[in-house]
C-alpha positions as CSV (number, residue, x, y, z in Angstrom):
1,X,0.0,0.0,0.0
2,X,1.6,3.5,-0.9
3,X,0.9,6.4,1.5
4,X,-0.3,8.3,-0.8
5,X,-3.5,5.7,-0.5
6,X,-3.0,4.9,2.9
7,X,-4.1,8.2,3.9
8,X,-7.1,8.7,1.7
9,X,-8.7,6.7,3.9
10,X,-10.1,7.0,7.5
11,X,-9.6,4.4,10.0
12,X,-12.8,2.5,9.6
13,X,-12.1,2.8,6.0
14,X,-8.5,0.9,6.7
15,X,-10.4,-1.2,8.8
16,X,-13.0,-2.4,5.8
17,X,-10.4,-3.0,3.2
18,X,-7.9,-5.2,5.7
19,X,-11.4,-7.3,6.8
20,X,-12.0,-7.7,2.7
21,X,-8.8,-8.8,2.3
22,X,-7.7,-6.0,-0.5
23,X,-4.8,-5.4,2.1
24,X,-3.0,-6.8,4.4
25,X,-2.4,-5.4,8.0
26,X,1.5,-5.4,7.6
27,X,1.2,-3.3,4.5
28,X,-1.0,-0.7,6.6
29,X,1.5,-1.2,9.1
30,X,4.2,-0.2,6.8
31,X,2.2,2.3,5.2
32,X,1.8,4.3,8.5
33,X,5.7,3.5,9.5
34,X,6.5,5.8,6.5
35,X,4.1,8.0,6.5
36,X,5.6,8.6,10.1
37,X,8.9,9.0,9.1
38,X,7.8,11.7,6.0
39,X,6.5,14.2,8.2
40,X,8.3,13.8,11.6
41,X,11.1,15.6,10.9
42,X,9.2,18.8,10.5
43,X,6.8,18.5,12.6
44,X,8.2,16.6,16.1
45,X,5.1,14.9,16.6
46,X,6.0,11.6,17.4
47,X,8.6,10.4,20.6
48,X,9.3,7.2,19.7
49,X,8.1,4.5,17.6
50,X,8.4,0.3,18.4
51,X,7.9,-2.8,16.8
52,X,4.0,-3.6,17.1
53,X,2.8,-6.6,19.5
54,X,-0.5,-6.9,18.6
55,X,-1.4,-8.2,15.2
56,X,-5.4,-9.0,15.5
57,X,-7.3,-10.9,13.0
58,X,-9.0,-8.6,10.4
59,X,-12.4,-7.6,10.7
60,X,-12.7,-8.1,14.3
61,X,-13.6,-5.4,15.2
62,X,-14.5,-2.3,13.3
63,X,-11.1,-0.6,13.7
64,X,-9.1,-4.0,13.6
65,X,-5.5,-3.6,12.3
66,X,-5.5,0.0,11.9
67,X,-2.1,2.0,13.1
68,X,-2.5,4.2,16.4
69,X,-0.3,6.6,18.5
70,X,-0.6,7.0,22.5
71,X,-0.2,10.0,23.7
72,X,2.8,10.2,26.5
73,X,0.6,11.1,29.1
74,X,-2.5,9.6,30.7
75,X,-1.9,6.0,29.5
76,X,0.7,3.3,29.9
77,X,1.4,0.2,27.9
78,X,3.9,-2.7,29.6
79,X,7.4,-2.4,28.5
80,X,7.3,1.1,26.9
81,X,8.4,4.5,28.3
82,X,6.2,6.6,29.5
83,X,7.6,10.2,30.3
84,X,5.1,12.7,30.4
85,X,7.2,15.6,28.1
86,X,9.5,15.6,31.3
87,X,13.2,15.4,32.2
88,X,11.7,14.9,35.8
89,X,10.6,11.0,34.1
90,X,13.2,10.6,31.0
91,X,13.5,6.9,30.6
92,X,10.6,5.7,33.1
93,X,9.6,2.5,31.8
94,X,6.0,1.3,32.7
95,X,5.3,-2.1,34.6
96,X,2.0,-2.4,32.8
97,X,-1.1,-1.7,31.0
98,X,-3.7,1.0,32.4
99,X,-7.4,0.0,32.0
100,X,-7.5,2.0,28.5
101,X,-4.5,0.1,27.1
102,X,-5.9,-3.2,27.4
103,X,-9.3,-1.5,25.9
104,X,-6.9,-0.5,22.8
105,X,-5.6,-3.8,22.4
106,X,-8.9,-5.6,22.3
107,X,-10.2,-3.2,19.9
108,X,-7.6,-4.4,17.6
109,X,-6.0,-1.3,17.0
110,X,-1.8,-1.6,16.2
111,X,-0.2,0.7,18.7
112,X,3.4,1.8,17.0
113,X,4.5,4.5,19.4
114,X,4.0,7.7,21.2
115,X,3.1,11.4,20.6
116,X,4.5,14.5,22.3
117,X,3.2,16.1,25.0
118,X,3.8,19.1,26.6
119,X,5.8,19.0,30.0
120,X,3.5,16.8,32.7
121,X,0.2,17.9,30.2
122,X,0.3,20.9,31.9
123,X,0.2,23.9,29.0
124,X,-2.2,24.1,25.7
125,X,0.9,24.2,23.5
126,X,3.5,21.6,23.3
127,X,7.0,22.8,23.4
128,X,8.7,20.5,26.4
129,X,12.2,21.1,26.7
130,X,12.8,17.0,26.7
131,X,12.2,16.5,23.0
132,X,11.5,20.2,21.5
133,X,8.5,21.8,20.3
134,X,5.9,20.2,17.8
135,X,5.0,22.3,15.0
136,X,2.1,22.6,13.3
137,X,1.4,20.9,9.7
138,X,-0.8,23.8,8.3
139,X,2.1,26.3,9.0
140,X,5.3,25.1,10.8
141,X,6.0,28.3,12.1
142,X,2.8,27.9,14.7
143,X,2.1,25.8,17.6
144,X,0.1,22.5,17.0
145,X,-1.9,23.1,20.4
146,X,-1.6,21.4,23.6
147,X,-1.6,19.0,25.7
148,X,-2.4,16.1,23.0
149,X,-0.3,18.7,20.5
150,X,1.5,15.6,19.1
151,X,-1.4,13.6,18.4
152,X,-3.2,16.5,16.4
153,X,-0.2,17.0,14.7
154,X,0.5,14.1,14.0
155,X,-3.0,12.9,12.9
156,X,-4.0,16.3,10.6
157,X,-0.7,15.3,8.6
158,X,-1.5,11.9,7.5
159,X,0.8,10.0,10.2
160,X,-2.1,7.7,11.4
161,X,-6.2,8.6,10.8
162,X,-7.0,8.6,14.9
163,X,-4.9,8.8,18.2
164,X,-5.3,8.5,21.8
165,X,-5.5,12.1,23.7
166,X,-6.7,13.4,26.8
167,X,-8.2,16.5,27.9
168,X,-8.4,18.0,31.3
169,X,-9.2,21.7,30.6
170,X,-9.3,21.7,26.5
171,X,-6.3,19.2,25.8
172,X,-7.9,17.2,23.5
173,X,-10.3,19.7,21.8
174,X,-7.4,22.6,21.3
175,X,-5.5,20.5,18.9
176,X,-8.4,19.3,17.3
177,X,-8.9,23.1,16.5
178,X,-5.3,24.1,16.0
179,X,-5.0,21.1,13.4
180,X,-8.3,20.9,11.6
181,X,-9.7,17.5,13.1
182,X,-12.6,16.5,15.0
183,X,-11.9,16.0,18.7
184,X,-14.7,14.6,21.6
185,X,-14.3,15.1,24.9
186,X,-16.3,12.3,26.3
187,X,-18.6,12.9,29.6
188,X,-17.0,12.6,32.8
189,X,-17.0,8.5,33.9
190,X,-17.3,7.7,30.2
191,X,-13.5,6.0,29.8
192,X,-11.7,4.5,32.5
193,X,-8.9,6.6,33.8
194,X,-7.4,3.3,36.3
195,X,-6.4,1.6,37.6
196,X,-3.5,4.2,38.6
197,X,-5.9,6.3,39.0
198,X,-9.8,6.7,40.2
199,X,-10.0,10.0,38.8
200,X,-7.6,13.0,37.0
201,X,-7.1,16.3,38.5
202,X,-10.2,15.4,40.5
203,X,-12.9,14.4,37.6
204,X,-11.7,17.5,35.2
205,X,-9.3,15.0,33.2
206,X,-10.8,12.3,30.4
207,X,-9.5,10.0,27.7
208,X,-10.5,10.2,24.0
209,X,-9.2,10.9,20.8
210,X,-8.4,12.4,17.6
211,X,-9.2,11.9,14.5
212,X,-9.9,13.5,10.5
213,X,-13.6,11.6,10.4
214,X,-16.5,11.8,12.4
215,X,-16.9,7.8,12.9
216,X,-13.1,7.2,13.6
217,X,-13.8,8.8,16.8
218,X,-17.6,7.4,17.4
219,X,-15.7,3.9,16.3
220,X,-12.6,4.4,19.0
221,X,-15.2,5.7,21.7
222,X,-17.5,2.6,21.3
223,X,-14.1,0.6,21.9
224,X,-12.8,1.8,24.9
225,X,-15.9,3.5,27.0
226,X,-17.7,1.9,29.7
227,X,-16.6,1.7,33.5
228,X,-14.0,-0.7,35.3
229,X,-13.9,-2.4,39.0
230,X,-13.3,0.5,41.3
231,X,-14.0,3.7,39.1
232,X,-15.6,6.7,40.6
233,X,-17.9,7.7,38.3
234,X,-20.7,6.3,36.4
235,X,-21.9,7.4,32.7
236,X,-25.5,5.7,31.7
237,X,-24.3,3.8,28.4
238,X,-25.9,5.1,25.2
239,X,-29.1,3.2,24.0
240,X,-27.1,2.4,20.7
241,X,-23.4,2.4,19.7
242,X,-22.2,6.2,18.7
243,X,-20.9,4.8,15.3
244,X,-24.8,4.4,14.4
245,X,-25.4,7.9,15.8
246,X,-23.1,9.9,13.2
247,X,-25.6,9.0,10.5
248,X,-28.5,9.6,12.4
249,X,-30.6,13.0,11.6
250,X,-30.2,15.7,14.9
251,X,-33.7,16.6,14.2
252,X,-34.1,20.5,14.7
253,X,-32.1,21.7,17.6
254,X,-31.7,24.7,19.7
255,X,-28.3,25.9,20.1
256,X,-27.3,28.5,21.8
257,X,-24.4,30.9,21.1
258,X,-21.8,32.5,23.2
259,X,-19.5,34.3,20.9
260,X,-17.7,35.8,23.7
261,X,-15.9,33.9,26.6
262,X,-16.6,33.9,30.1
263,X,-13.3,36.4,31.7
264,X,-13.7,38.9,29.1
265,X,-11.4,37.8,26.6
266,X,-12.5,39.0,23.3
267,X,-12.8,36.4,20.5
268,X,-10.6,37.7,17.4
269,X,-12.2,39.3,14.0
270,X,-10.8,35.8,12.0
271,X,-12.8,33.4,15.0
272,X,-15.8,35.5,14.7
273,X,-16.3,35.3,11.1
274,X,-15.7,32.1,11.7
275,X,-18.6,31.7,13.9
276,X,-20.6,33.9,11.5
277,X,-20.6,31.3,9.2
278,X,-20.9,28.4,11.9
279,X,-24.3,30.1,12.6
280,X,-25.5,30.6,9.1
281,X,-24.7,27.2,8.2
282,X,-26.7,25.6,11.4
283,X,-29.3,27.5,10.1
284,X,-29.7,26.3,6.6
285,X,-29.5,22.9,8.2
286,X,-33.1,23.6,10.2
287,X,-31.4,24.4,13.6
288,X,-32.2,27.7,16.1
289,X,-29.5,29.7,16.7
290,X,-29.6,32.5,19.4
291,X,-26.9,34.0,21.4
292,X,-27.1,33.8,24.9
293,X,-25.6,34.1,28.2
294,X,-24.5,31.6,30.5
295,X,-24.0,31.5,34.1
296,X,-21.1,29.9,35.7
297,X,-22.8,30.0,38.8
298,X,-19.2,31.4,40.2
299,X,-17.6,34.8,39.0
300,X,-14.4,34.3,36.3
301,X,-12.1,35.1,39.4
302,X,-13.1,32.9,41.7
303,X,-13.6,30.2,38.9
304,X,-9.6,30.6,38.0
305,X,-8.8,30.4,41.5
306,X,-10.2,27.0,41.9
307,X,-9.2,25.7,38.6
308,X,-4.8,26.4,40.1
309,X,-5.6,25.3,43.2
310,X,-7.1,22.2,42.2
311,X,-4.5,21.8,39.1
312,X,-1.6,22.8,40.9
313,X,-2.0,20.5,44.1
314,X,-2.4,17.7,41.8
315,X,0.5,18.7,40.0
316,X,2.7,18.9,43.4
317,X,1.4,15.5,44.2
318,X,2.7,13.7,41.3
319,X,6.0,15.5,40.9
320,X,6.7,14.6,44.6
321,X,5.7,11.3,43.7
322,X,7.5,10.9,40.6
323,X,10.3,12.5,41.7
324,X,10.7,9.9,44.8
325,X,10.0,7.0,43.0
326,X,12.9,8.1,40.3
327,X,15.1,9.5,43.3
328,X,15.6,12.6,41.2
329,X,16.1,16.5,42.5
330,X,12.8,18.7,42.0
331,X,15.0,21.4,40.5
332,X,15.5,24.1,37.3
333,X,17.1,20.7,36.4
334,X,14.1,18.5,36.2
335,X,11.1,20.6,35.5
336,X,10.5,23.6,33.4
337,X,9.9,26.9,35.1
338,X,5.7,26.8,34.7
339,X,6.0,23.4,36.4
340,X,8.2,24.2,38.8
341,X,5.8,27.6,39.6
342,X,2.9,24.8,40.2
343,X,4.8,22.5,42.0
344,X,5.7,25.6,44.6
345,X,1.7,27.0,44.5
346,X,0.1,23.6,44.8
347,X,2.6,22.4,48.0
348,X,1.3,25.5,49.7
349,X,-2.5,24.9,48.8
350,X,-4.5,24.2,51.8
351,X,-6.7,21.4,53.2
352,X,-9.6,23.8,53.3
353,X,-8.7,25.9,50.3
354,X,-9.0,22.5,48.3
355,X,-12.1,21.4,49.6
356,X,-13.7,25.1,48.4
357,X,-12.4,24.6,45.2
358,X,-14.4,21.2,44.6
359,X,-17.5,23.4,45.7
360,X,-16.8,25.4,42.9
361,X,-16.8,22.8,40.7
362,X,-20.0,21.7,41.8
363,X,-21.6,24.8,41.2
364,X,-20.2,25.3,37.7
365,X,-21.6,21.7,37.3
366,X,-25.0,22.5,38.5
367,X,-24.9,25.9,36.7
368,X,-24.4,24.4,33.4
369,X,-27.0,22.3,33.8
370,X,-29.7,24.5,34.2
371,X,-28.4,25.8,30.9
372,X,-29.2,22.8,28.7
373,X,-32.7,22.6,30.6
374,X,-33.8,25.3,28.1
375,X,-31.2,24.4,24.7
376,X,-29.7,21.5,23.3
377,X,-26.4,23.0,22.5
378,X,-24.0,25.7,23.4
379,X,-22.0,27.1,20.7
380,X,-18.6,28.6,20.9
381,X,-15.3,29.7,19.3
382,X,-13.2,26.1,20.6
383,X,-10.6,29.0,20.8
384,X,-10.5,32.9,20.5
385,X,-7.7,33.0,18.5
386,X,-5.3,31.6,15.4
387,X,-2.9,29.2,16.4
388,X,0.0,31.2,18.4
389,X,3.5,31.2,16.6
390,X,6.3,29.2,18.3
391,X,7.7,30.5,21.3
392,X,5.2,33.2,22.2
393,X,2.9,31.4,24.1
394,X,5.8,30.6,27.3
395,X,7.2,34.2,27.4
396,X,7.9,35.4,31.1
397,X,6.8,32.3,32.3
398,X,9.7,32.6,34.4
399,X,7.9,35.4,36.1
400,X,4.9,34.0,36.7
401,X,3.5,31.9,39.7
402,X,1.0,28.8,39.6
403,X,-2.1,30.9,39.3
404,X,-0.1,33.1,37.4
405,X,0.2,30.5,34.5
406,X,-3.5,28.8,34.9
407,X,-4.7,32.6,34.3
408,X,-2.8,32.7,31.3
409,X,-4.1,29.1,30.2
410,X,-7.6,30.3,30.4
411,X,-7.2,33.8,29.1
412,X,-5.8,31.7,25.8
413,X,-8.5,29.2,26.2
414,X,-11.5,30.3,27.8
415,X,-14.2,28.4,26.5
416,X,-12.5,25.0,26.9
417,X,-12.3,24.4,30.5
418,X,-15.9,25.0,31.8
419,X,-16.8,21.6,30.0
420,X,-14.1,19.9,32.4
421,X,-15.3,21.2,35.4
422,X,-18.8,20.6,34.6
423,X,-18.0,16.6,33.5
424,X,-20.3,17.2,30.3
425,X,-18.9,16.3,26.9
426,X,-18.0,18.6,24.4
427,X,-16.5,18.4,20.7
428,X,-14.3,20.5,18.9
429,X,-15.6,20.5,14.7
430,X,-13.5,21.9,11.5
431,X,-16.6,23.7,10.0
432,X,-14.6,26.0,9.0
433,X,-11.6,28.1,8.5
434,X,-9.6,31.4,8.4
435,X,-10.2,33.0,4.8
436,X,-7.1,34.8,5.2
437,X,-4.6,32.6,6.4
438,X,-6.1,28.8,5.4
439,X,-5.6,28.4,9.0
440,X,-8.2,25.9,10.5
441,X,-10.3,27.2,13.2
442,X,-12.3,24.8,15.6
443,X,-16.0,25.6,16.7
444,X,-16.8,23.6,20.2
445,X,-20.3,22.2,20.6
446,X,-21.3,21.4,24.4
447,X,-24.3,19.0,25.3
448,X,-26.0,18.3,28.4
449,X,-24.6,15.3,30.9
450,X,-23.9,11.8,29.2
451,X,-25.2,13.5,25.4
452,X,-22.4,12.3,23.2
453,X,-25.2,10.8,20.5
454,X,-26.3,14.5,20.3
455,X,-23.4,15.6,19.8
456,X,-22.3,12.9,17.2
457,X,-25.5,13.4,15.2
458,X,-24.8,16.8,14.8
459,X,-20.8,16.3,13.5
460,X,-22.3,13.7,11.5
461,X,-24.5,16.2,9.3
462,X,-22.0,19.1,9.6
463,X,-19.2,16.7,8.0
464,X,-21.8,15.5,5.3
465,X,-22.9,19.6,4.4
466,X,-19.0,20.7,4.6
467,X,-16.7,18.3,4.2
468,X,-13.6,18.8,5.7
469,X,-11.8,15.3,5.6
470,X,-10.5,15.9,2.0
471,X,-8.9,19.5,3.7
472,X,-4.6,18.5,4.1
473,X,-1.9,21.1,5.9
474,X,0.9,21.9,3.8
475,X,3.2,19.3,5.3
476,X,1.7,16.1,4.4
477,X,2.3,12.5,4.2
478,X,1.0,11.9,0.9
479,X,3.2,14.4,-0.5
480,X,0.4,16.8,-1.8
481,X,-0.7,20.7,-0.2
């Protein structure tokens, strides 16, 4: 199989021609193993690659045999490194699967390495120190988003057609919309996060994916959802499997629209056209647009507040943790100078300060909700803004403590993060993109508690008006801009 038809097709469509036997597995094996090695070097979006382990029988399962990249972060898979984007962890090795990995391995998928992340997840851009920063494939010069950056990246520019991310305040759907792919992040309880852990960053962190079609990520969510012994949360499972819901009609819905984030961050002239001709478009589809406000149910201030001390505290946790279990320093050495600010905020975060902040997020929960008592949808901007160039985004982090950098996180990002404090799913959807630049920009759909099908009926229609799977960056695996 060339790559130049490898990556015409999605992953179900891989999938399809391995079970009819028009390929084999090892051919889209090898197929992806060059298609990695065409645009790595200017992108930095893959760590590390290995020698697969899993070779499952074709057809047995809709997304048998098809390529996939973990992200390093959030996951681990026996024998292979797992290092977060950290010097803190270089070389950590893990012991065995987590609860998703064994999920990924039964759903057939060939896992042949690792993306980048940013340094411990913690930044919506991914420029670690450990391996360097990953660039974006629409224009190299720009960041591909953050945390799963390497997955988008790597995804939008043919490497594989879906990888693993995760999202704990917009990680998953901020590549998405930096790279021009669809990204879901899945309600709160929806994928196991164990058995390391019951719950990330206390319920704000998920697990999903990536991907340049609609069903790839329905398919890969009806593979790897549903709880485990000992999880925390509970999500009712859907009535049917999502990959049946992309091609189902919405019916008419009501979505509201809040061009404008919560904070007072203004949304850019290029996003706001953008949303324009979001609005007209869910319009001629038979849907009711109307913008609205929504209430937190906590001011923006107090909102951040919670969001570092929560965040930050987990942060110091883990690099105390890691950091013992490595018998490594906690140093300028180790850690980059935004980790190092949260490790130093969150040690000094106090029993009763942590406890108001998971107040908060139960009333940003319960405030959301009475939102979709009245609409179906909220609309937004996934971001305000165009991708940020390389190198801009960490400025004078060295001056900054760890609320310091969570404010700047949200004032770059302020319509992600609700959604992870409320435990609702949202999805980030390439309708459209910048007429100046040919930039892609992301438009986020929310839905009400456990509402993935909504939200997978809507993509569904909005990829069948607009297409945007035939859309390839610049620097591509097939060899064509």
């Amino acid at each position: 199989m060339r790559v130049s038809e490898y990556v015409r097709h999605d992953a179900v469509g891989l999938a399809e021609l391995m079970a009819r036997g028009e390929v084999s597995p090892a051919e889209v094996e090898a197929a992806a193993r060059e298609a990695v090695r065409a645009v790595n070097p200017a992108l930095d979006a893959v760590v590390e690659t290995w020698p697969a382990d899993d070779r499952p029988a074709p057809g047995s399962t809709p997304l048998a045999g098809v390529p996939f990249l973990i992200k390093d972060f959030g996951i681990s898979m026996a024998g292979r490194r797992t290092e977060m984007g950290s010097r803190l962890t270089a070389g950590h090795v893990a012991r065995s699967d987590s609860f998703l990995m064994r999920r990924l391995r039964r759903a057939g998928l060939v896992t042949v390495g690792r993306t980048a992340t940013p340094e411990l997840a913690y930044s919506i851009t991914t420029e670690p120190v450990l391996y360097g920063p990953t660039r974006n494939p629409w224009d190299p010069e720009r960041g591909a988003g953050g945390s799963s950056g390497g997955a988008g990246a790597a995804v939008a520019a043919g490497a594989v057609p879906v990888a693993h991310a995760t999202d704990a305040a917009g990680s998953l759907r901020i590549p998405a919309a930096c790279n021009g792919l669809f990204g879901l992040k899945p309600t709160r309880g929806r994928v196991s996060l164990g058995p390391a852990l019951d719950e990330g960053f206390n319920g704000l962190a998920v697990q999903g994916g990536v991907s340049r079609s609609v069903r790839d990520s329905a398919a890969l969510l009806d593979l790897i959802r549903g709880p485990e012994p000992g999880d925390p949360y509970f999500a009712e499972q859907p009535s049917r499997p999502y990959a049946q819901e992309v091609t189902r009609p919405p019916g008419p819905l009501r979505i509201g629209v809040l061009p404008q984030a919560w904070g007072g961050r203004r949304t850019t002239a290029p996003v706001a056209g953008a949303l324009d001709r979001t609005m007209r478009l869910l319009e001629s589809l038979g849907h009711r647009t109307e913008e609205v406000t929504v209430a937190l149910g906590v001011g923006w201030e107090e909102f951040v507040l919670a969001n570092a001390r929560l965040s930050t505290a987990n942060v110091a946790a883990s690099v105390d943790s890691l950091a013992a279990a490595l018998g490594r320093p906690v140093d300028s050495s180790t850690l980059e100078p935004s980790t190092l600010a949260a490790h130093r905020y969150g040690r000094r975060v106090s029993g009763p300060e942590f406890v108001t902040a998971l107040t908060v997020r139960n009333r940003v929960a319960r405030g959301l909700a009475r939102y979709f008592d009245t609409h179906d949808l909220l609309l937004t901007p996934t971001l305000p803004e165009l991708p940020p160039l390389l190198g801009t985004y960490g400025e004078g982090a060295e001056a900054l403590d760890g609320l310091g950098w969570i404010e700047r996180l949200n004032d770059h990002s302020p319509f992600t993060m609700a959604f992870n404090v409320a435990g609702t799913p949202a999805m980030s959807v390439p309708v459209t993109a910048d007429t100046g630049t040919g930039l892609p920009i992301g438009m986020q759909f929310a839905a009400g508690y456990g509402r993935e099908d909504l939200l997978f009926r809507l993509a569904g229609q909005l990829e069948g008006a607009q297409p945007w799977s035939g859309r390839t960056p610049g620097v591509w695996a097939g060899g064509r801009s």
